[in-house]
VEXDO-679860 format. One line per 4 residues: number of its first residue (from 1); their letters; for each residue x, y, z of N, C-alpha, C. Coordinates in steps of 0.001 Angstrom, whole numbers. Each point is the difference from the previous one (the first is absolute). Layout:
<rs>
NUM	A	X:Y:Z:X:Y:Z:X:Y:Z ~ ...
</rs>
This chain:
<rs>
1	XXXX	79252:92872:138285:535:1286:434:681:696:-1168 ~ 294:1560:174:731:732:-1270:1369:-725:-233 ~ 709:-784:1055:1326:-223:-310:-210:-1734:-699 ~ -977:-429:221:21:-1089:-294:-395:64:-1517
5	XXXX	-810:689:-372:-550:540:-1278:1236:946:-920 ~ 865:278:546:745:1095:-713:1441:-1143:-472 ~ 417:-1321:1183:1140:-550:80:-651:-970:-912 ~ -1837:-538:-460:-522:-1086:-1056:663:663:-1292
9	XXXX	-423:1545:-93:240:899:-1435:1181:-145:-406 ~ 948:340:1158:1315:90:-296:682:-1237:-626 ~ -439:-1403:760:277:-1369:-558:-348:-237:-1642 ~ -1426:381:-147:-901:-108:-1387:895:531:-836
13	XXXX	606:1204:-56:620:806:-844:1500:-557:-523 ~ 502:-680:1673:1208:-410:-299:-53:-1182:-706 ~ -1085:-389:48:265:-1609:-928:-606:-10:-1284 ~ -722:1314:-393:-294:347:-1534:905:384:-325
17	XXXX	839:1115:365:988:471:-880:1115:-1219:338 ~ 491:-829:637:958:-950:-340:-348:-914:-727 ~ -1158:240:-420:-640:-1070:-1075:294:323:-1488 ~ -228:1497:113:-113:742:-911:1638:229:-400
21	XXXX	715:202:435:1397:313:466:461:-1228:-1120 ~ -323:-1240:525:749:-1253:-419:-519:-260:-1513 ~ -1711:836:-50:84:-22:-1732:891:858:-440 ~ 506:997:161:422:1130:-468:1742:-48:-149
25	XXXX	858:-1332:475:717:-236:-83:717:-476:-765 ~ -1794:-1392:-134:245:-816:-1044:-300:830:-1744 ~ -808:988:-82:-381:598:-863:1604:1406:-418 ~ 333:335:795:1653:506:-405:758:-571:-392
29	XXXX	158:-1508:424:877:-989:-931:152:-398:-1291 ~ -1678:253:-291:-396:-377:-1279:354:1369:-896 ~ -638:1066:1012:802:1726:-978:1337:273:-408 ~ 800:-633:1363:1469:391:-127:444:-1138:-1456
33	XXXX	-467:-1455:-397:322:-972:-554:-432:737:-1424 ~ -1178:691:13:-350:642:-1434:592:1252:-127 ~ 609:540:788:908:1220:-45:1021:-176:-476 ~ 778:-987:299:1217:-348:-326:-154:-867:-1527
37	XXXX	-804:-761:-272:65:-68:-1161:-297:782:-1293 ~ -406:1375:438:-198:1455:-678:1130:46:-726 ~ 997:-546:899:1769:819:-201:113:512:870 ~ 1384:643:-462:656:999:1132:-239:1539:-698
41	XXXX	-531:920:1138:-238:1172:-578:700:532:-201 ~ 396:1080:-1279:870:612:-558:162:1289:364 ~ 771:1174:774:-368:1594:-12:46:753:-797 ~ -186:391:-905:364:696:-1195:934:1619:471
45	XXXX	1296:330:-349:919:629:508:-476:1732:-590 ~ -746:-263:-1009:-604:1479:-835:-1087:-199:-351 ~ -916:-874:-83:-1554:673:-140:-584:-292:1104 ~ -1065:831:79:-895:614:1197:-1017:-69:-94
49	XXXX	-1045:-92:691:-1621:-14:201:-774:993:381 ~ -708:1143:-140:-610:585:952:-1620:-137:325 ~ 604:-195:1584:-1099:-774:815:-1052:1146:887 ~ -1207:166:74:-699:836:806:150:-659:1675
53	XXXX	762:217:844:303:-706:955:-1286:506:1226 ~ -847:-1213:607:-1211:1006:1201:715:-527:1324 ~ 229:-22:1191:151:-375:1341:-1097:-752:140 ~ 64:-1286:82:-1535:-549:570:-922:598:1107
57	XXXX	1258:397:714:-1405:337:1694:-329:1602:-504 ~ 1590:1013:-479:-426:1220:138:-865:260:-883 ~ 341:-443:-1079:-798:9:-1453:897:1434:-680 ~ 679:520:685:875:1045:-636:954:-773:-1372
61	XXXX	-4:670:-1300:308:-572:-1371:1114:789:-414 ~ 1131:-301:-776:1317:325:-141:-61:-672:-1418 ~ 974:944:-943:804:-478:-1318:1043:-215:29 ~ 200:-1433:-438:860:-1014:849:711:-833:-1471
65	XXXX	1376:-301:-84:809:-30:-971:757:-847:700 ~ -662:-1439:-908:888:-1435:83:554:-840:-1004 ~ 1091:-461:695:1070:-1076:-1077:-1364:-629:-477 ~ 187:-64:-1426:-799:-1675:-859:947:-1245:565
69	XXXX	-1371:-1134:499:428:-1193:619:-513:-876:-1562 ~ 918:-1069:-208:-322:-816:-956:604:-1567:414 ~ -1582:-791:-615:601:-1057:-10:276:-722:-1618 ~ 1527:-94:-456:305:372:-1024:-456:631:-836
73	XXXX	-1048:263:-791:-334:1294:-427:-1236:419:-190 ~ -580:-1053:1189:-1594:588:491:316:746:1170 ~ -1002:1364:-19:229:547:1152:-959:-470:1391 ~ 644:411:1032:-283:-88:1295:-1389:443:712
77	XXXX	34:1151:-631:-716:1362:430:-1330:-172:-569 ~ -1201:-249:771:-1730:-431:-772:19:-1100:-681 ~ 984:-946:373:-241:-1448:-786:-1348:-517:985 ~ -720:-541:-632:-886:-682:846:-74:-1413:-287
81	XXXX	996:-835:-571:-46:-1216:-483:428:-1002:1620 ~ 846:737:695:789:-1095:714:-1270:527:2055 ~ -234:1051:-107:-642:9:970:-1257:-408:0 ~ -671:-472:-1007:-1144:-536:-235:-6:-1266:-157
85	XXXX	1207:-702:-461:225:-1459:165:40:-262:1215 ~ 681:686:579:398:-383:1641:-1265:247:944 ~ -1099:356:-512:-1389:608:562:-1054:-1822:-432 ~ 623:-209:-1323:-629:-969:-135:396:-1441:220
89	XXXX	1084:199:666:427:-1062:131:-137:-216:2227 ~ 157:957:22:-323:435:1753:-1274:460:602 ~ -795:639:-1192:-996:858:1133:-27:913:834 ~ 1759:941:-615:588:632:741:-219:1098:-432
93	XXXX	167:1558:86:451:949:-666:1791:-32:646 ~ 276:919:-1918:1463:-227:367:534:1473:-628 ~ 1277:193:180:351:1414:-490:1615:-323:153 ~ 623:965:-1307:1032:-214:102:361:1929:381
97	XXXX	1106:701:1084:289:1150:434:1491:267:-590 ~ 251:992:-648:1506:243:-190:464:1279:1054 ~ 1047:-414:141:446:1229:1289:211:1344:-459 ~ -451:1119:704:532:1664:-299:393:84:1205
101	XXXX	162:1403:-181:851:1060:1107:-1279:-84:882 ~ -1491:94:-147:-681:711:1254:-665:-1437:144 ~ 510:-1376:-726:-987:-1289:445:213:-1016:-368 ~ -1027:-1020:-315:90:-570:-1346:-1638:-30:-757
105	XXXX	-89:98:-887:-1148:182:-1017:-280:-1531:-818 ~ -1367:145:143:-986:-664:-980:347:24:-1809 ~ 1051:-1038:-257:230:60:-1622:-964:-695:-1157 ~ -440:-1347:1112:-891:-958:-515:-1118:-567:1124
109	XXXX	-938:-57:-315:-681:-630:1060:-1595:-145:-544 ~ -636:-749:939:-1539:-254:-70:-544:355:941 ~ 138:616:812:-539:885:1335:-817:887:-861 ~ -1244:968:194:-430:805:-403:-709:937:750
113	XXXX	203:1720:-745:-453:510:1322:-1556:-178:102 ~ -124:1131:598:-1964:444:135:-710:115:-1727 ~ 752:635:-808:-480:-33:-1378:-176:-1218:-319 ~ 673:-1181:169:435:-1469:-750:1117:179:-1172
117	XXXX	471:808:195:1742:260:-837:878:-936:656 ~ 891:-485:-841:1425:-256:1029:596:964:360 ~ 409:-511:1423:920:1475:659:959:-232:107 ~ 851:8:-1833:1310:478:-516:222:1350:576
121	XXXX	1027:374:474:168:1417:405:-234:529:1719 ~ -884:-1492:691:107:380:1337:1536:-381:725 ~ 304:735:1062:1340:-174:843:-141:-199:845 ~ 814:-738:1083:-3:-308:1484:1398:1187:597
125	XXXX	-79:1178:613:1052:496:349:815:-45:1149 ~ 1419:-186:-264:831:-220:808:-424:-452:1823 ~ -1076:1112:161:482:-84:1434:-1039:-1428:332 ~ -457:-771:-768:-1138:-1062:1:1258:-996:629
129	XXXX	-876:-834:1361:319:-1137:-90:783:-555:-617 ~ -795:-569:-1073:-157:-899:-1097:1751:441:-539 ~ -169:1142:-422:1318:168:-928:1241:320:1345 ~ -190:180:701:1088:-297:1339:333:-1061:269
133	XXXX	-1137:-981:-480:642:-2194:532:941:10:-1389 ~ -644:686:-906:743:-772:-1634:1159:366:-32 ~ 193:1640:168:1499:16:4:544:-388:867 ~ -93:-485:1308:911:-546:843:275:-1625:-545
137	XXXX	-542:-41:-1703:-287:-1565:-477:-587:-853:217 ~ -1039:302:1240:-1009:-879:605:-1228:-4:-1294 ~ -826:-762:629:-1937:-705:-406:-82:788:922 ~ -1215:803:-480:-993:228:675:-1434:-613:173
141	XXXX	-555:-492:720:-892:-1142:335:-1118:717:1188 ~ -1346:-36:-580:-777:688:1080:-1127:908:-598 ~ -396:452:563:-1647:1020:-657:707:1234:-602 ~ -556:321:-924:553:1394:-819:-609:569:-495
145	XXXX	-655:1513:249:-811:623:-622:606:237:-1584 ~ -1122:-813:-726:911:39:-1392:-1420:1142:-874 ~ 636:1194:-292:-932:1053:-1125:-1441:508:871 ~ -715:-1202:269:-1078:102:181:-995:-508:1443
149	XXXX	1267:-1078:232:-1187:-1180:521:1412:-510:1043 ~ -364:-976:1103:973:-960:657:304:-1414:-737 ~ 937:-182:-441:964:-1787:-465:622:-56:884 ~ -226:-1526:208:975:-890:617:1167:-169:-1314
153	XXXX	1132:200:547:1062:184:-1285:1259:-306:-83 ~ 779:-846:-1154:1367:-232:473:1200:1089:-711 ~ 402:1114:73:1127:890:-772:1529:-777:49 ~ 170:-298:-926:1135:-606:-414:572:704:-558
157	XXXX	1948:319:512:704:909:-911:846:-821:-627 ~ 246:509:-1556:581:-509:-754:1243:1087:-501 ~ 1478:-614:-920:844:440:297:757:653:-1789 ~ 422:960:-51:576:454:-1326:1388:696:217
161	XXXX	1098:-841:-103:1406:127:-42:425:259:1539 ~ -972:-816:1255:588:-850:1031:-552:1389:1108 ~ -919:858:-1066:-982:1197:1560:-1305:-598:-435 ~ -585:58:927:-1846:491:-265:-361:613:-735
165	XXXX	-636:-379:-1228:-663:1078:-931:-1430:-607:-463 ~ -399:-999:410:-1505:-39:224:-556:-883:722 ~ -1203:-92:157:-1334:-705:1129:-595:-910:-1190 ~ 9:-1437:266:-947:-905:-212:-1134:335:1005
169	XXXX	-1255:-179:-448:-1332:-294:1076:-629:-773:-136 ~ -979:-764:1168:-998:-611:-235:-613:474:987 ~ -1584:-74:-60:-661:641:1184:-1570:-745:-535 ~ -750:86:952:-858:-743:20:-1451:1241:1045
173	XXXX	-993:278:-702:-371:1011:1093:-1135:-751:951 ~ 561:744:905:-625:-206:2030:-1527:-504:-341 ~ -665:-722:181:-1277:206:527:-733:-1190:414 ~ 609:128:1745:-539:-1105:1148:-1297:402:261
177	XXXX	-1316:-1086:-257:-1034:185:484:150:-549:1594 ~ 132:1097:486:28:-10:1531:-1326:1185:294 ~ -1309:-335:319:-933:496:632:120:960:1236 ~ 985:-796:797:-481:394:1330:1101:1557:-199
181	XXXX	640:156:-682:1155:1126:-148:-1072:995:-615 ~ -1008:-5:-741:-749:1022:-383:-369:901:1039 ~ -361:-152:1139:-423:59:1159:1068:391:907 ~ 1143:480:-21:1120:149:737:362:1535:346
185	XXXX	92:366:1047:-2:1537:373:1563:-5:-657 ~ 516:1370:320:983:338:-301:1219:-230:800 ~ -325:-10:1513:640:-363:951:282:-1818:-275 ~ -1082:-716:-701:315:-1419:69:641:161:-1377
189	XXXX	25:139:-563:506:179:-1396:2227:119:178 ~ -323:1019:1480:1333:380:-57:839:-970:674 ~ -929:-1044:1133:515:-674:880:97:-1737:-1461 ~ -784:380:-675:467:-1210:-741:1477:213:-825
193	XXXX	-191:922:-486:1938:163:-777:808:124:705 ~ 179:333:1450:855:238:901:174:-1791:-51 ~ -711:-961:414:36:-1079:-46:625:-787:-1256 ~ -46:676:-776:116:-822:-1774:1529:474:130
197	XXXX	396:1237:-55:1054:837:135:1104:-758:1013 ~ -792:-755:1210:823:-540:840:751:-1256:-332 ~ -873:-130:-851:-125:-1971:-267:885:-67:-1443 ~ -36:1148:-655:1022:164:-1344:-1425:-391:-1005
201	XXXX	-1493:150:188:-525:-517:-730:-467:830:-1322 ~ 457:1405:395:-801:1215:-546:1374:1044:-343 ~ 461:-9:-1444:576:648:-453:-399:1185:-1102 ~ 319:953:-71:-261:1199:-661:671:1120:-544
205	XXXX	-383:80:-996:1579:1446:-101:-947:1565:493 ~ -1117:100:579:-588:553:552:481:149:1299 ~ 682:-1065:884:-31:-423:1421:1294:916:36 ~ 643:557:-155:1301:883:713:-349:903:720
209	XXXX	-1212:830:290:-259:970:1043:-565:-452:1403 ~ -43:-1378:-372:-745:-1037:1152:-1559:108:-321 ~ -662:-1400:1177:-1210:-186:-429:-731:1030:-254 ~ -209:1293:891:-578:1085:224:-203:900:-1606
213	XXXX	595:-298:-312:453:1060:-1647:-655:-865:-1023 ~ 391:-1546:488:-702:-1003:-1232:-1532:-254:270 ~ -744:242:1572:-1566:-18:281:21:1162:-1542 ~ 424:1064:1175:-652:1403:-1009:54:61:-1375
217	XXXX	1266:-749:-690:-51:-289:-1555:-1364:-638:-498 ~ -141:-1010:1041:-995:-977:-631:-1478:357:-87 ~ -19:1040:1330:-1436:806:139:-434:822:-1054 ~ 1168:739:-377:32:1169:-1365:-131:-1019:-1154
221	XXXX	49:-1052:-356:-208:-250:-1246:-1373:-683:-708 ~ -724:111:-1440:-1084:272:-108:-804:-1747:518 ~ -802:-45:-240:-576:-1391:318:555:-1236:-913 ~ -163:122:-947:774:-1170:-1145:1438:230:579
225	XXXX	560:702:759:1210:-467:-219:856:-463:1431 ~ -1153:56:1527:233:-467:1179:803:-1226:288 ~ 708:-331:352:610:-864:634:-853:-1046:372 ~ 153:-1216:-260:-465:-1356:222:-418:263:1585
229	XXX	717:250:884:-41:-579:1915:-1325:934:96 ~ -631:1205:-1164:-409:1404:568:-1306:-15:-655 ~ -318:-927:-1335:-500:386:-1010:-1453:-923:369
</rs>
């Protein structure tokens, strides 16, 4: 029957991503352990960076003027030494975010967009999820439309003179070969996240308008970049 078929999906999903979940835990341990042996990051009190800042979802771009982060007197900002270790040592993509006024931004990372650039310069803004768990000092833990595509992902906030001033990441991207979800109307599509949503299995910084807003997100976006439950 549809409910018996929709409550198999719902199970399948929950026990990939807690699978996935428990790599992704163990693979932050190993980031946060190579983070910290970076050093401690430095703010620099008078020099500045200027950054082409884009909104990931809006894609709207801003000239954007940030403290230089240093770790003693390598800078912060497009290092690609420590997020690529942590890629090779996990299998992870990783990114390090420093905080602004409208977010926090992409300083270092191995994420890349649609070109194959790193997307130094992308932001997550304020009203995201994601940056609503961090400053309340929480992990954020759960699916995250990251630039392009859906990760399963862990946002870790990290601390500079005892506030939030940046995001450790690890993220790992979505893609459950689940067949029978190819095949899923929209109506089953919606009755499965209502279910995931119930169960705490399905997190999103998409999900604040409720399921209804996150179907329609997921419908609007291009084929490479569908949601695992949809794709």
């Amino acid at each position: 029957t549809e409910k018996n078929e929709t409550d198999a999906i719902v199970a399948y999903l929950n026990h990939k991503r807690k699978q996935t979940m428990e790599q992704l835990e163990n693979s932050m341990d190993i980031a946060r352990s190579l983070f910290s042996s970076a050093g401690d990051i430095r703010q620099s009190a008078d020099t500045f960076i200027q950054i082409k800042g884009t909104e990931q979802l809006s894609k709207e771009t801003r000239s954007l003027k940030l403290p230089c982060w240093y770790w003693g007197k390598k800078p912060v900002h497009y290092d690609r030494e420590l997020v690529d270790e942590i890629e090779r040592q996990t299998n992870c993509q990783a990114t390090i975010f420093q905080r602004m006024p409208q977010g926090f931004i992409r300083i270092s990372t191995n994420i890349r967009n649609l070109n194959g650039r790193r997307a130094v310069g992308t932001f997550i803004p304020n009203e995201s999820k994601v940056v609503q768990t961090v400053l309340n000092g929480n992990s954020f833990r759960g699916s995250a439309f990251v630039l392009n595509n859906w990760y399963l992902s862990v946002y870790e906030p990290f601390y500079l003179d005892g506030e939030v001033a940046g995001i450790l990441y690890v993220g790992r991207r979505e893609a459950l070969e689940l067949a029978p979800a190819r095949a899923l109307s929209e109506k089953k599509v919606e009755k499965i996240f209502r279910q995931l949503q119930d169960k705490g299995a399905f997190e999103s910084e998409l999900d604040d308008g409720g399921t209804g807003k996150l179907i329609q997100a997921l419908s609007n976006l291009p084929d490479h970049a569908t949601h695992p439950v949809i794709n």
